[in-house]
N, C-alpha and C positions, 0 to 999 in steps of 0.2 A: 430760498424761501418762496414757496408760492402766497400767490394774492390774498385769500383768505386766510394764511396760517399767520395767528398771534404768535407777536415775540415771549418766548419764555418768561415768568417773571418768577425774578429770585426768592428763592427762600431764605425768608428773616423770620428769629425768632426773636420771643421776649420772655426772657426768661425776668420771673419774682420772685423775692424772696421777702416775706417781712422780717424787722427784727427788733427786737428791744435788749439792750447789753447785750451783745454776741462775739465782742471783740478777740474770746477765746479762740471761735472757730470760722470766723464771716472769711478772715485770710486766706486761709486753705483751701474754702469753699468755692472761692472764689476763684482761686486758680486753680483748681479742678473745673470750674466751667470754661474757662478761656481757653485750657488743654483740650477738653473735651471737641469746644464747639470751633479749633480755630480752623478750620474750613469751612465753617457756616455764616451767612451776612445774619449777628444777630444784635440784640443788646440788654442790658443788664439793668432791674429795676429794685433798686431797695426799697421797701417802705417801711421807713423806720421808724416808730414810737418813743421820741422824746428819748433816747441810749442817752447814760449820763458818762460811759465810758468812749473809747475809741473807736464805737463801730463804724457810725459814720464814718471817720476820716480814712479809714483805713480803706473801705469801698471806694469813697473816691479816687484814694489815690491806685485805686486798680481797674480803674477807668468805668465803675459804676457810674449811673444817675442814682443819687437819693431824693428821696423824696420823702420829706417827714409828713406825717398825720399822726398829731397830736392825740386822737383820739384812741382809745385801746379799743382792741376787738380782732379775732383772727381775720373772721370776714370781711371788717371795714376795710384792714388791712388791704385783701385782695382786693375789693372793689375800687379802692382808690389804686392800687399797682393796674388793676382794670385800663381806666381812665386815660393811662398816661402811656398803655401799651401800641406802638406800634408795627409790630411784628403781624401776621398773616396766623402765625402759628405761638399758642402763650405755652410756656414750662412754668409751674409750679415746685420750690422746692425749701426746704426749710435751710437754715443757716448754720444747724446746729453739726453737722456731718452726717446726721443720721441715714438717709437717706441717698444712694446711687448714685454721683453724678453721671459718672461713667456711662451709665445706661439710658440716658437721656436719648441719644440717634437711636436706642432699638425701638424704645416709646416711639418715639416721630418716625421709625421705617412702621412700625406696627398700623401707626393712623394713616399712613400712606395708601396703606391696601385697601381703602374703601371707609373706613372710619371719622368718626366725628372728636370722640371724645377716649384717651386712653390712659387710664388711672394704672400705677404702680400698686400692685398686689402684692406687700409685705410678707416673704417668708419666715418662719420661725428664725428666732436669731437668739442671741443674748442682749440685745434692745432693745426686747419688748418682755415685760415682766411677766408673767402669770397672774395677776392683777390687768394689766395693761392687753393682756392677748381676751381674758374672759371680757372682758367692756367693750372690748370692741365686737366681739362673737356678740353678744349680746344688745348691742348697738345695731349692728350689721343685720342681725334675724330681727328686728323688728324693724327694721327699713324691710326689709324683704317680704315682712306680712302684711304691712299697712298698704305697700303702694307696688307690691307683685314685683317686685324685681329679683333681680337674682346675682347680686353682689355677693367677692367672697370677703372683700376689706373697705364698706363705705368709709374708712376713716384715714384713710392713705393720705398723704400730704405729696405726691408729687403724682403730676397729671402733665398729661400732655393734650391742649382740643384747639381748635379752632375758633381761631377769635372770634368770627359768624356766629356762630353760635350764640354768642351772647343776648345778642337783639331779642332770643327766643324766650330764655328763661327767665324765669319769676322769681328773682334772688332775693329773700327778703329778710336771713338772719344775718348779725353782724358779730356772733361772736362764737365759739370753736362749732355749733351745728353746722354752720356754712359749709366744709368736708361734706357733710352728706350731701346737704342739702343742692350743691352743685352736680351731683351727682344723678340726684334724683332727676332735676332737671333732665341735666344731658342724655338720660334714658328716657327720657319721657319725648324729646326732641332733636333726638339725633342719632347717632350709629354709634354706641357704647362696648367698649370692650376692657378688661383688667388684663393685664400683663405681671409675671410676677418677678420681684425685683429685693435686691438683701436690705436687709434695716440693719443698719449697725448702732453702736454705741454713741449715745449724744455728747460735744463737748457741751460742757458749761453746765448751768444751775438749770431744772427744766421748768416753766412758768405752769407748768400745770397739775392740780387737782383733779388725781384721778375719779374721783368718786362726784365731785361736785360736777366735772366736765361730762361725766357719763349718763347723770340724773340730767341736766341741760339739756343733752343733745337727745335723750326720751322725752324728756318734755313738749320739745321742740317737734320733734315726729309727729307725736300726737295731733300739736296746733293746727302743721302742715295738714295732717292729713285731714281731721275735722275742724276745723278750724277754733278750737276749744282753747283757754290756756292752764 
């Protein structure tokens, strides 16, 4: 090693997931990331919501940290998995199986190439309803008119960015908007790219209101962009 060359420093991720009653699929999930990542220095963040069933215990005993926050909200969710992330590099991913683990190193080689922030672009699947595909198109094309971007899924729940990052954006919803709204950020402040990735079929019950989640996260658009409510 010559005099000036820094020693390499390893790559750790942190991967999040929040959850509330997941005990159906958190298991699986779980060890589909350990598969996934076991040649990577990383570690594993639950944030869980008060689960009245086995989710918790069941993380631990596969060598998650939990960390409960009492409080509901997707967003607070992530903000408080935020907080406690020490990794270089954060993974996003839900608990319910819907989502890729498997693809998680293409995410993290795609941000390698120059990248800040690298969001899973959900293909059509049998996961996503026809209800559930038009809210999001419709979700998506008005993020794209209000603040110029050019998203093809603001609403994807597995990302891969750079903890740096964060210092930058102005995070300010705490509950299913926060998808976008990190989004919007990391376009706004950093080097933004979608990758696309399978949605499969969710285990367990899903906590969400499609209609009321959708009218939310237009609302929320709006706020952001004029600051209106």
């Amino acid at each position: 090693m010559r005099k000036n060359d820094a020693p390499s420093v390893p790559l750790v991720l942190t991967v999040i997931i929040p959850t509330i009653n997941e005990e159906k699929s958190i298991g699986s999930t779980l060890r589909s990331v350990k598969k996934t990542l076991a040649r990577v220095n990383y570690e594993i963040i639950i944030v869980d919501t008060n689960s009245t069933d086995k989710t918790a215990s069941i993380a631990r005993s596969l060598g998650a940290k939990v960390v409960n926050e009492p409080r509901r909200g997707y967003g607070r969710a992530y903000k408080t998995g935020f907080r406690h992330a020490k990794g270089n590099l954060i993974v996003t991913l839900d608990a319910d199986s819907t989502y890729p683990v498997e693809d998680t190193m293409k995410l993290v080689s795609v941000l390698e190439t120059g990248f800040d922030f690298v969001s899973g672009m959900r293909k059509r699947s049998n996961g996503m309803s026809l209800l559930h595909r038009f809210g999001n198109w419709l979700i998506t094309t008005t993020a794209n008119v209000l603040f110029l971007t050019n998203f093809k899924d603001s609403q994807s729940g597995m990302w891969v960015f750079r903890r740096c990052l964060l210092k930058k954006m102005n995070l300010t919803d705490n509950s299913w908007p926060f998808s976008g709204e990190i989004k919007i950020e990391a376009w706004r402040h950093g080097r933004f790219r979608e990758v696309p990735i399978k949605y499969g079929l969710r285990k367990g019950q899903s906590k969400v209101r499609s209609w009321k989640v959708g009218w939310e996260n237009i609302k929320f658009l709006f706020k952001k962009r004029f600051g209106v409510s």
